[in-house]
Residue, then its C-alpha position, 0 to 999 in steps of 0.5 A: x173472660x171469653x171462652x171458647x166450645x169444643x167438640x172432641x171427637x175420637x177421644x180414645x176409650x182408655x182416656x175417656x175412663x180416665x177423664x170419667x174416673x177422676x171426675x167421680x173420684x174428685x166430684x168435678x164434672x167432666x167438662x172441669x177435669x177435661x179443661x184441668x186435662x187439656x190446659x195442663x197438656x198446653x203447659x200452662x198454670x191455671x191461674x198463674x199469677x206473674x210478678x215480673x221485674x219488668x218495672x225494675x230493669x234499666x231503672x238503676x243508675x250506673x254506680x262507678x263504685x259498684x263496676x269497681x267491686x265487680x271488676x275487682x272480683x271478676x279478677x280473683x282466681x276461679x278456684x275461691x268459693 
């Protein structure tokens, strides 16, 4: 994995307490909790592991059957549950 260096400045007081806070707090460095900040920031899953049905789309063949079952119960009035 290529990563990448970051020079930050201006990081606000209240942040940087924070940052040093929860480093002390959870015994990671500073750089750990910073990169845990900045990749929860992005909105993305540390780690995050995806089991797309990619494979699983187009793969079915046309069931006349199954169309038959569909039309029949998109037919059926919208007040049954």
């Amino acid at each position: 994995m290529i990563t990448k260096q970051y020079t930050i400045r201006g990081v606000p007081h209240k942040v940087d307490e924070a940052l040093r806070r929860k480093a002390q707090k959870t015994g990671k460095t500073l750089n750990e909790v910073a990169i845990e900040a900045l990749t929860k920031g992005a909105g993305i899953t540390p780690n995050a592991k995806f089991n797309d049905l990619d494979w699983f789309v187009g793969s079915m063949d046309k069931d006349s059957e199954l169309d038959k079952a569909m039309d029949w119960m998109d037919s059926l009035p919208k007040d049954m549950s």
